[in-house]
C-alpha positions in Angstrom: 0.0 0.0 0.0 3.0 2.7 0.4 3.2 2.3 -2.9 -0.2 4.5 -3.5 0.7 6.1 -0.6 3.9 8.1 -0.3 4.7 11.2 -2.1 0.6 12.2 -2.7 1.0 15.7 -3.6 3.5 14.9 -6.3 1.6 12.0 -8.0 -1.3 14.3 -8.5 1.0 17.1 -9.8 2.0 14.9 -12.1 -1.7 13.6 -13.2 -2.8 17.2 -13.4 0.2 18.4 -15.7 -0.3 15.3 -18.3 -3.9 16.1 -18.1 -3.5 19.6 -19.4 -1.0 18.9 -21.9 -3.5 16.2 -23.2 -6.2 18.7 -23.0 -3.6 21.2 -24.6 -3.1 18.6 -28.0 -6.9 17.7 -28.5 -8.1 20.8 -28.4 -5.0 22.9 -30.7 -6.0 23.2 -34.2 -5.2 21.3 -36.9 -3.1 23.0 -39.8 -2.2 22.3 -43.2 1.4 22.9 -43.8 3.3 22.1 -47.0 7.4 20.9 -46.9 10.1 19.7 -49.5 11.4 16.2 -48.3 14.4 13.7 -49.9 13.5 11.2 -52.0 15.3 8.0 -50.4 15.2 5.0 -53.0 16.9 1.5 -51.2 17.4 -2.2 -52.2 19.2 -1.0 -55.4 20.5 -3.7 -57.3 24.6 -3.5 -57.6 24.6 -3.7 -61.1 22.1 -0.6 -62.0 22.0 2.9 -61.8 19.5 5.6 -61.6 18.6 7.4 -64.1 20.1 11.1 -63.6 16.6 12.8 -63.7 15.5 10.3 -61.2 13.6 13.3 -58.7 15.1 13.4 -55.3 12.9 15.6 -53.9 9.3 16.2 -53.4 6.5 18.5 -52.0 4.7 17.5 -49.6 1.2 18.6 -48.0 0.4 17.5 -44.5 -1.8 17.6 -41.8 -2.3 18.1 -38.0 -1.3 20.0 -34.9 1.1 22.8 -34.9 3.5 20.9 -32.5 3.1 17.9 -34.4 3.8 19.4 -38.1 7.1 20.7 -36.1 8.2 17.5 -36.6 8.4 17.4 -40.0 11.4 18.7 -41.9 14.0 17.5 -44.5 15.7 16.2 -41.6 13.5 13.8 -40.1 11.2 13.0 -42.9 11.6 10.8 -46.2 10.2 9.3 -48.9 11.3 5.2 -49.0 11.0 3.8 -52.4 11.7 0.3 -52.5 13.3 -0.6 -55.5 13.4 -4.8 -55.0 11.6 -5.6 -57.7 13.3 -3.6 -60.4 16.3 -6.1 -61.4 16.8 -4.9 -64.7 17.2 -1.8 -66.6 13.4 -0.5 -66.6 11.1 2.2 -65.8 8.2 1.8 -63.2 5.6 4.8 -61.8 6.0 5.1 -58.2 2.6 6.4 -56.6 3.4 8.6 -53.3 1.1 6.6 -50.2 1.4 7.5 -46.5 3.4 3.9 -45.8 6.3 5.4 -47.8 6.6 8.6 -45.9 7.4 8.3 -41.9 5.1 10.8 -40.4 4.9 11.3 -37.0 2.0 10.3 -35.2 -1.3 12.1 -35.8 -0.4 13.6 -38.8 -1.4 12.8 -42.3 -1.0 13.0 -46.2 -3.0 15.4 -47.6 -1.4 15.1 -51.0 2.2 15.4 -52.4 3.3 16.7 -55.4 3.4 15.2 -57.5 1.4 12.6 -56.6 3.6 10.2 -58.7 7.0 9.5 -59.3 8.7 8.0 -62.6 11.7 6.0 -61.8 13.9 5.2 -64.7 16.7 2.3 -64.0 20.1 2.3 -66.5 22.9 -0.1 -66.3 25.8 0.9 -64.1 28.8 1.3 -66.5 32.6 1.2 -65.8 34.5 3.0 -68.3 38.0 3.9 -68.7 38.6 8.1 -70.0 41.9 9.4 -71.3 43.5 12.3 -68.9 43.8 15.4 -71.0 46.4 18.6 -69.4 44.4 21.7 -69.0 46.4 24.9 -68.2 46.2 28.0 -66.5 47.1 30.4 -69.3 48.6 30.3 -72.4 52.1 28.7 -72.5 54.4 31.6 -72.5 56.6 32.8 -75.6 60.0 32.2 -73.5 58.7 28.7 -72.8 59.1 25.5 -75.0 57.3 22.6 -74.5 59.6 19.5 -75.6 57.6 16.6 -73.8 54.9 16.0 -71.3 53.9 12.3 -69.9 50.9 11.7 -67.3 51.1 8.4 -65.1 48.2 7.1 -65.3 46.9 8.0 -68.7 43.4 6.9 -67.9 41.4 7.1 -64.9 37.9 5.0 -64.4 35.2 6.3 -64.2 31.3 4.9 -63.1 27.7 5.9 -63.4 24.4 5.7 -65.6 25.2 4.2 -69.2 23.5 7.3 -71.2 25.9 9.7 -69.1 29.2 7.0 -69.6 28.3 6.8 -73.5 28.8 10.8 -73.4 32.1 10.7 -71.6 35.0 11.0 -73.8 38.1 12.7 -71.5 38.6 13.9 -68.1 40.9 17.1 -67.6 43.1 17.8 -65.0 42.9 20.9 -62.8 44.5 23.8 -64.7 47.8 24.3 -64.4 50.7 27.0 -64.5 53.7 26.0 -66.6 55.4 29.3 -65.2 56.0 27.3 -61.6 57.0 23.9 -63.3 60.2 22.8 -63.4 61.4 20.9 -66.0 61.8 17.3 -65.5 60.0 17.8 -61.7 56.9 15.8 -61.5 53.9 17.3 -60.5 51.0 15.5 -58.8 47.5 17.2 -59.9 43.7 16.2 -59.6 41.8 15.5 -62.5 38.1 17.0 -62.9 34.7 15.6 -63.1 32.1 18.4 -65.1 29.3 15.4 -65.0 27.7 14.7 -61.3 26.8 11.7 -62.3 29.5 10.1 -62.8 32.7 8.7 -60.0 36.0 8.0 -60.1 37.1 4.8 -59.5 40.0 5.1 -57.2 42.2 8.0 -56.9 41.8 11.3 -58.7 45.5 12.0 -58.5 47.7 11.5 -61.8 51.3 12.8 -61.7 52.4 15.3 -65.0 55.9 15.6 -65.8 57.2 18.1 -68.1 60.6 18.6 -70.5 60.7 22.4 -71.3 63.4 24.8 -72.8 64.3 28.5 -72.5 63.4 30.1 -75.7 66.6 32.6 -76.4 
């Protein structure tokens, strides 16, 4: 019985402050608020890729209580898209339903926008690119260039097969022949202008030039 007993006044403290804050939430208002969320597609098969217009974000119209609408943010809310069933290059119409987004409790869909997503699946593609030297300015009229040798010649590259078909070179960062010593080697990074695509291993290639003094 001490149990029910001891410490009175602070058990019914504690009734009467989760009774108002219940009160409090079932009597607010409900709102209708409208948030951009990620896009989060899993169980992608190793051998695919998506397709670079694939949407990774999407608008979002919800409702409930202020406090609980608080809750949702880029940060804590997703859409899942499971992608299981897509083994092969191919193209399936995702329709947005409340048991892909987790919404806290109390809160619902209202509608998101768009209410459907088209999810295009390419084969992933390995592909090796030639490494091209890009530099700074304009070689300068004292300055002869005799040789120049890049180790390694090609770096691999990896991504979506329509943006590897369009892949022909990757350049390295730009360089100034005025602060290259002949014969030094010179370790640089080479550039990706396609976000699509990834290296494959290290970005560094090492440059060496032969130059001569022009009289």
């Amino acid at each position: 019985m001490s149990l029910f007993t001891e410490n009175i006044p602070a058990k019914l403290l504690s009734i009467l402050i989760a009774f108002l804050l219940w009160f409090a939430l079932v009597d607010e208002p409900e709102l209708i608020e409208t948030v951009t969320v990620p896009v989060e597609y899993r169980n992608l098969a190793n051998n695919l890729d998506l397709s670079p217009d694939a949407p990774n974000r999407i608008q979002l119209q919800v409702r409930g209580a202020r406090t609980r609408l608080n809750e949702v943010s880029p940060d804590r809310t997703n859409i899942v898209l499971d992608l299981t069933s897509m083994s092969e290059p191919s193209s399936r119409t995702f329709t947005i339903q409340d048991n892909a987004i987790n919404l806290p409790p109390t809160v619902t869909l209202v509608r998101a926008i768009p209410s459907q997503l088209r999810v295009k699946l390419e084969r992933r593609m390995h592909k090796d690119l030639p490494v091209t030297i890009t530099y700074e300015e304009p070689i300068p009229s004292y300055l002869k260039v005799i040789s120049s040798s890049i180790k390694p010649e090609r770096i691999k590259v990896v991504g979506p097969e329509s943006r590897i078909n369009m892949a022909n070179a990757l350049a390295t960062e730009p360089i100034s022949l005025k602060d290259v010593k002949s014969g030094a080697p010179l370790r640089v990074n080479v550039l990706l202008t396609d976000a699509e695509l990834s290296i494959v291993g290290s970005p560094l290639v090492t440059i060496s030039f032969q130059t001569t003094q022009l009289p």
